[in-house]
MIRO-234934 format. One line per field, with one value per residue: residue number from 1; residue in one letter; y, x, z of N, C-alpha, C in turn. Coordinates in steps of 0.2 Angstrom, whole numbers, plus 2048, in hexadecimal, padded with zeros to 3 digits. Layout:
REM MIRO-234934
num = c(NUM; ...)
residu = c(A; ...)
nc2 = c(Y; ...)
nc1 = c(X; ...)
nc3 = c(Z; ...)
cac2 = c(Y; ...)
cac1 = c(X; ...)
cac3 = c(Z; ...)
cc2 = c(Y; ...)
cc1 = c(X; ...)
cc3 = c(Z; ...)
END
This chain:
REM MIRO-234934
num = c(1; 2; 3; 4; 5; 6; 7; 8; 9; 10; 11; 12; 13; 14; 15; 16; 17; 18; 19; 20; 21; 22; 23; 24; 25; 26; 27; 28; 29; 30; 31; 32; 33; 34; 35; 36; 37; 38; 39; 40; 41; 42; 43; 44; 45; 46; 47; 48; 49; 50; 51; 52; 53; 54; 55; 56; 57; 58; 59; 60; 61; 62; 63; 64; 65; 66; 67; 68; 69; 70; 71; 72; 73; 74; 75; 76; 77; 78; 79; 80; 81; 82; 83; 84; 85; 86; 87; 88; 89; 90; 91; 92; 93; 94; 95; 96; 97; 98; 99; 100; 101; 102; 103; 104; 105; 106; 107; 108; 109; 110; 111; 112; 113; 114; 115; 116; 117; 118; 119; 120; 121; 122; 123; 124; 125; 126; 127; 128; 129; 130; 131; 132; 133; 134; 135; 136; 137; 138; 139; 140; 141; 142; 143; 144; 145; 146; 147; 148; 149; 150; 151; 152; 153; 154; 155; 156; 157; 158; 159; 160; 161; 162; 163; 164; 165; 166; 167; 168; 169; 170; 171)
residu = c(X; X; X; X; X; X; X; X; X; X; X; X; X; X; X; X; X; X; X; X; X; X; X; X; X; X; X; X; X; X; X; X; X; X; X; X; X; X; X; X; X; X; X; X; X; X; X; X; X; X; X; X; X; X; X; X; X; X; X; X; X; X; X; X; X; X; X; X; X; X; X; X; X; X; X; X; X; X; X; X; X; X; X; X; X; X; X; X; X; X; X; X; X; X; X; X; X; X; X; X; X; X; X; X; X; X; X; X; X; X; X; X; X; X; X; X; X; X; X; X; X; X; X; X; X; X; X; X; X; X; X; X; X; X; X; X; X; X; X; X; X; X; X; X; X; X; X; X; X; X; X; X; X; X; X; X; X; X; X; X; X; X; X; X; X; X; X; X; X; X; X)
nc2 = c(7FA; 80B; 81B; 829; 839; 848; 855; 866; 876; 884; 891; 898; 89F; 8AA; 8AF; 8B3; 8BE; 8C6; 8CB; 8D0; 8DB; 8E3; 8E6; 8ED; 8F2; 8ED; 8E0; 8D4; 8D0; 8CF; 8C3; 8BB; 8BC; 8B5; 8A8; 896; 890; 893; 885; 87F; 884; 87B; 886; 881; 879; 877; 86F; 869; 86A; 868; 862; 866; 872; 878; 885; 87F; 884; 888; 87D; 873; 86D; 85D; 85B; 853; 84C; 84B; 844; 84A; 846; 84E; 857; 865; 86D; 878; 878; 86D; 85F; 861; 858; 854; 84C; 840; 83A; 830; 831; 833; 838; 842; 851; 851; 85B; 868; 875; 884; 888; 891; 8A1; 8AB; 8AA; 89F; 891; 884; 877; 869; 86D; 870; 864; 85C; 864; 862; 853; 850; 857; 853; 845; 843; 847; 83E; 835; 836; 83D; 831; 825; 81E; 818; 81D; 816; 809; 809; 804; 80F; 81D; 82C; 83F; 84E; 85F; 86D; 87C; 885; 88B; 894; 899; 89C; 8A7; 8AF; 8AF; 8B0; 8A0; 897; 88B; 87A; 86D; 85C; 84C; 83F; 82E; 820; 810; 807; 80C; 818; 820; 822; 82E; 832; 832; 830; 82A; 81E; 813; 80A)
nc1 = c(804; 803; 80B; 807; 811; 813; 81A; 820; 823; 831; 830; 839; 840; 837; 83B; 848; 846; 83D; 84A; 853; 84A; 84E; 85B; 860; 86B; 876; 883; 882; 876; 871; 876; 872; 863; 864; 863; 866; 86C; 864; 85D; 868; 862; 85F; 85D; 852; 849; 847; 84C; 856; 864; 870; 878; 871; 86E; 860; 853; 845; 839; 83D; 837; 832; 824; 82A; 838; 845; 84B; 854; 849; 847; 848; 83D; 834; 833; 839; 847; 84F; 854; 85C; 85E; 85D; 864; 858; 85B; 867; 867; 859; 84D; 840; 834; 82F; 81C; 813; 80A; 801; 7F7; 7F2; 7E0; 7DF; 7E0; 7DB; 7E8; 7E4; 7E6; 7EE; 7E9; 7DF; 7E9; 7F1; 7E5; 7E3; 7ED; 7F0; 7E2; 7E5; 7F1; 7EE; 7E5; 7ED; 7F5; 7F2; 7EF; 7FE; 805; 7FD; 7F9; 7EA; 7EE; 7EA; 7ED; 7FB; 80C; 814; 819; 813; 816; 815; 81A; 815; 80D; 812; 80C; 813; 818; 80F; 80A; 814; 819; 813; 811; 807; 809; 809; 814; 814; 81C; 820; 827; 830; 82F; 837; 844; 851; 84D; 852; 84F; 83F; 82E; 824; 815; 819; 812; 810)
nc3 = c(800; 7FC; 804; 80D; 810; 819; 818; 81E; 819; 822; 82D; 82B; 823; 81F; 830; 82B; 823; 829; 833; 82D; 826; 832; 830; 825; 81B; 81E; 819; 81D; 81A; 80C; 80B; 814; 811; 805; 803; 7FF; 7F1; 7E3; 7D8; 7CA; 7BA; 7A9; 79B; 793; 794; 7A2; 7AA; 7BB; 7B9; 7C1; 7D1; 7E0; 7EF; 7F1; 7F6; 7FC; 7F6; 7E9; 7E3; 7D5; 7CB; 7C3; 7C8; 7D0; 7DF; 7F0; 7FC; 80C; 81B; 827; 832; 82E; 821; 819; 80E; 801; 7F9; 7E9; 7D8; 7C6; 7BE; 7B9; 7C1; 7CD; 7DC; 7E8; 7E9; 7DE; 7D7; 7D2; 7D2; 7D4; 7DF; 7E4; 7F3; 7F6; 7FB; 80A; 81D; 823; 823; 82E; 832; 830; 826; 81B; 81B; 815; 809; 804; 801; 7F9; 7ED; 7E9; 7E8; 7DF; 7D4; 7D1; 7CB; 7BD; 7BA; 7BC; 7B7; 7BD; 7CA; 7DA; 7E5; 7E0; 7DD; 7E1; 7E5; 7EE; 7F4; 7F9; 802; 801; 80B; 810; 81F; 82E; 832; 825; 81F; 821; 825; 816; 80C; 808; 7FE; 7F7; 7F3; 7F1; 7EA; 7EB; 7E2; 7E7; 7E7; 7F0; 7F3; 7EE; 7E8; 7D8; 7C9; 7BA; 7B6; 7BE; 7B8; 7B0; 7B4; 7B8; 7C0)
cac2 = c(800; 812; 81D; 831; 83B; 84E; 85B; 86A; 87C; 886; 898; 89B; 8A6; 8B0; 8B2; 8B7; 8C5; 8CC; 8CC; 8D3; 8E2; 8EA; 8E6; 8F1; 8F6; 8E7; 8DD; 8CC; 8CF; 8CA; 8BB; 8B5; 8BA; 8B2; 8A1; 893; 892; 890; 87F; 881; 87E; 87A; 88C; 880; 873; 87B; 86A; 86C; 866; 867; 860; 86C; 871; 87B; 888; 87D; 88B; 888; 877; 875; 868; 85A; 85D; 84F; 850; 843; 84B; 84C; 844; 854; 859; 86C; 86E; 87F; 876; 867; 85D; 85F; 855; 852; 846; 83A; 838; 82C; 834; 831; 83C; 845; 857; 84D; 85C; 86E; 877; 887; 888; 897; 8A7; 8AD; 8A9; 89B; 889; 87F; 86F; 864; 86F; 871; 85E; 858; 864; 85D; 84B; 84F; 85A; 84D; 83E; 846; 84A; 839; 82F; 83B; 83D; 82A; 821; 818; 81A; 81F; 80E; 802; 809; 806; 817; 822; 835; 842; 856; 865; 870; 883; 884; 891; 89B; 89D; 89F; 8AF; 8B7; 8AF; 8AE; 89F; 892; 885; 872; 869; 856; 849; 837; 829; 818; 80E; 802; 80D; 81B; 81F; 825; 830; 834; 82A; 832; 825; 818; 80D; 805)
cac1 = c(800; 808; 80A; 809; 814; 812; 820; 820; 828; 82E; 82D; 840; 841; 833; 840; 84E; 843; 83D; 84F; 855; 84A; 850; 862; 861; 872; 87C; 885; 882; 86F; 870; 879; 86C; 85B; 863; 864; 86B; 86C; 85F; 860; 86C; 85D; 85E; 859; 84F; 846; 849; 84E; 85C; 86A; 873; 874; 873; 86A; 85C; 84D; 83E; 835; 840; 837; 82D; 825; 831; 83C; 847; 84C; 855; 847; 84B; 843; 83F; 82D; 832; 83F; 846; 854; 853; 85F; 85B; 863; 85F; 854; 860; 868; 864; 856; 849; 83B; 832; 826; 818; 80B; 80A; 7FD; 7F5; 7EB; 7DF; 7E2; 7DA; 7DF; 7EA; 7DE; 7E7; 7F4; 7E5; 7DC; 7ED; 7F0; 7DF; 7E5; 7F4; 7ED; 7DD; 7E7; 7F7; 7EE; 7E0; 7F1; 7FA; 7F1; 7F4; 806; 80A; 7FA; 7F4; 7EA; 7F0; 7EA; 7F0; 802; 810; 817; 816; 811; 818; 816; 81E; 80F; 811; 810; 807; 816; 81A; 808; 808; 819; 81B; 80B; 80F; 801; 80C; 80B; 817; 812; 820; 820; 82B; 82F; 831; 83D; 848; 851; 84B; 854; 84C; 838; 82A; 81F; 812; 81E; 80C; 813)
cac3 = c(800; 7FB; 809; 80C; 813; 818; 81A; 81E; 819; 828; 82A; 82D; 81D; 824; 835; 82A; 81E; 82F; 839; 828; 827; 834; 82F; 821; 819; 821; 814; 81B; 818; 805; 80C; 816; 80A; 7FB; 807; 7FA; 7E9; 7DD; 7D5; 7C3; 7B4; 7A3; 79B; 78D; 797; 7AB; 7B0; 7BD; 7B6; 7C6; 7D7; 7E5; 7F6; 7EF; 7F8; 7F9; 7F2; 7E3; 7DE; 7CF; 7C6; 7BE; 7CB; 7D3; 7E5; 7F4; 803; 814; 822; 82B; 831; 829; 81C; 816; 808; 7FD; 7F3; 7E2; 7D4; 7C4; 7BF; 7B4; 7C6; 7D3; 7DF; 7EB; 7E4; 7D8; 7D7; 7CD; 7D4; 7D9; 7DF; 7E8; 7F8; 7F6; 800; 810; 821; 826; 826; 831; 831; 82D; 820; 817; 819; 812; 802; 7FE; 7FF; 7F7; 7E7; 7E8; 7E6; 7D8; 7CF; 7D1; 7C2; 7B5; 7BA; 7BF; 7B2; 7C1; 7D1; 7DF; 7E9; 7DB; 7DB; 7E4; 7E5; 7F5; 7F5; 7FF; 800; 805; 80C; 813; 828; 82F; 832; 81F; 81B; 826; 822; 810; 808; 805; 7FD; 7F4; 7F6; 7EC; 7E7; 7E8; 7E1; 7E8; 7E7; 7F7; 7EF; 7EF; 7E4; 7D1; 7C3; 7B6; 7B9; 7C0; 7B0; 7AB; 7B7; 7BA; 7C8)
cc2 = c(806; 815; 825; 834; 841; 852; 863; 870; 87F; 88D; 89B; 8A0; 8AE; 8B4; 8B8; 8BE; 8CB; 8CF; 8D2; 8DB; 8E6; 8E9; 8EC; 8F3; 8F0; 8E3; 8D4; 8CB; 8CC; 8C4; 8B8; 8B7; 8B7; 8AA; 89B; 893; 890; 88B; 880; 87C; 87F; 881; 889; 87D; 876; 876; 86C; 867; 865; 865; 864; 86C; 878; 87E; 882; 880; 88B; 882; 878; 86C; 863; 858; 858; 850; 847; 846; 845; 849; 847; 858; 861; 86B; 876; 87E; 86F; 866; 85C; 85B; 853; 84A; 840; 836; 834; 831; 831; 835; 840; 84A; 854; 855; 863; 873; 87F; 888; 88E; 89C; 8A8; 8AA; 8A0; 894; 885; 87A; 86B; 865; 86E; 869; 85B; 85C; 863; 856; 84D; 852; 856; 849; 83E; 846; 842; 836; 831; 83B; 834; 824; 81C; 81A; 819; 817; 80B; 801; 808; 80B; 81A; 82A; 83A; 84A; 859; 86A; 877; 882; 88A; 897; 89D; 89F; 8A6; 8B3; 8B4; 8B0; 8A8; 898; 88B; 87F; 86F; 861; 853; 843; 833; 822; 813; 809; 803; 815; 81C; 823; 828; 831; 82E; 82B; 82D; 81E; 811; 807; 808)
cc1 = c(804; 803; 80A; 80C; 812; 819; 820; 826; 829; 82E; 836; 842; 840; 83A; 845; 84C; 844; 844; 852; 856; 849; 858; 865; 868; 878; 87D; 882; 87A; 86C; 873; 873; 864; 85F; 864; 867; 868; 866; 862; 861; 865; 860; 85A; 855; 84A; 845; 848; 853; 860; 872; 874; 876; 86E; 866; 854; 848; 839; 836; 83C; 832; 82A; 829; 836; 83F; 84B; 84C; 84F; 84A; 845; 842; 837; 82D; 839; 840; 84A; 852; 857; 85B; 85F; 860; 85E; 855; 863; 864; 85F; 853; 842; 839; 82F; 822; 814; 80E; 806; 7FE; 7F1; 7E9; 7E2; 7DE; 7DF; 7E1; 7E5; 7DF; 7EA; 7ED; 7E3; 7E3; 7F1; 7EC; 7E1; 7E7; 7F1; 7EA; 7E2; 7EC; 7F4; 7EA; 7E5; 7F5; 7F9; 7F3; 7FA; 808; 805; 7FA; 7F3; 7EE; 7F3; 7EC; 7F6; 807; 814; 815; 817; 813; 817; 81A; 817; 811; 80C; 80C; 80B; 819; 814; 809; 80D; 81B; 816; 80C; 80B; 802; 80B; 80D; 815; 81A; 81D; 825; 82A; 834; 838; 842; 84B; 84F; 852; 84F; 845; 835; 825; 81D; 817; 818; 80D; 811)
cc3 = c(800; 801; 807; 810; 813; 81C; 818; 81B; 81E; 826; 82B; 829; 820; 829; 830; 824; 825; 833; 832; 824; 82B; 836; 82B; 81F; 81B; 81B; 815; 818; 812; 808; 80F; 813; 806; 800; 801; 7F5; 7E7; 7DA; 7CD; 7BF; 7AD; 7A0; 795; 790; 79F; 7AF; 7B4; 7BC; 7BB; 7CF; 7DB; 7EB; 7F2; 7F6; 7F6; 7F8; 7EB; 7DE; 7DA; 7CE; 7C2; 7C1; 7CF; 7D9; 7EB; 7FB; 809; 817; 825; 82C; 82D; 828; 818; 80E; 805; 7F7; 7EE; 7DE; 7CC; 7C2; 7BC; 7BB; 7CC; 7D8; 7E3; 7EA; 7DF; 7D7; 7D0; 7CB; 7D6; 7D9; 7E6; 7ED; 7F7; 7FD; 805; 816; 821; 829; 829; 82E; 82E; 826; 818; 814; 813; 80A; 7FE; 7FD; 7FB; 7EE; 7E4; 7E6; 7E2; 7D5; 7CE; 7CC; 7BB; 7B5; 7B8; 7B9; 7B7; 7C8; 7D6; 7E4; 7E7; 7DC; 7E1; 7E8; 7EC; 7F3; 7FA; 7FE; 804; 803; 811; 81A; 829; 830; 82A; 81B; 81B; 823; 81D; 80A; 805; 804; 7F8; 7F8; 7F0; 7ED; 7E8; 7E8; 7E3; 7E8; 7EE; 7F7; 7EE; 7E9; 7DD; 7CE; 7BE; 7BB; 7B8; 7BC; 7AF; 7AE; 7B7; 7BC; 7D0)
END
């Protein structure tokens, strides 16, 4: 039976905007907003053609990535996807605006959009397959100081690393 996982974003950004602006003028202050690199893409395709610790804010659709066992995560190995990995961005969606709906509500909509999006990516339900599902979903503290409404989709395979995409894997 494929399992789900839920992981969080924290608000640690947030902290370092606020401590930031009222740093104003200090040099380290571009050091710590620009936090790590964006992941090196393909300016034709904008697979990332390089392995790196990436913003998880930076992830996309397509995107191959080792995660992190960690209830909130602010960095993620990317790599690309020719490369041995542990998962996939199959899925990526909005939660509407308004105030902050709670760990449950924001759960129920990563499941509910993750796993409505898994057949079309993977050409097989959810239940039938193999595969386990995992998100990265926004806390309440980067709701509030990020705006933000992302929840990222992964796909993996319990069996172990993949190579390439799990694109139409129907397994």
């Amino acid at each position: 039976m494929p399992s789900i996982v839920r992981v969080a974003r924290p608000a640690a950004i947030a902290a370092a905007a606020l401590l930031a602006a009222s740093l104003t003028g200090c040099g380290a202050i571009g050091d710590l907003l620009s936090g790590p690199a964006q992941p090196e893409r393909d300016e034709t395709t904008q697979e990332i053609v390089e392995s790196a610790d990436a913003d998880v804010f930076a992830l996309r659709v397509g995107d191959c990535l080792n995660m992190i066992a960690a209830d909130e995560v602010e960095t993620v190995p990317v790599v690309p996807c020719g490369e041995p990995h542990s998962d996939e961005v199959f899925h990526e969606f909005q939660i509407p605006d308004g105030e902050y709906p709670g760990d449950d509500a924001v759960i129920a909509a990563a499941e509910e959009s993750c796993l409505a999006a898994f057949e079309p990516f993977i050409g097989l339900p959810f239940e039938e397959s193999t595969l386990d599902v995992s998100w990265y979903v926004p806390t309440q503290q980067s709701w509030e100081g990020m705006d933000d409404r992302t929840v990222s989709c992964m796909v993996s395979d319990p069996a172990g690393e993949v190579t390439g995409t799990l694109k139409n894997a129907q397994y």
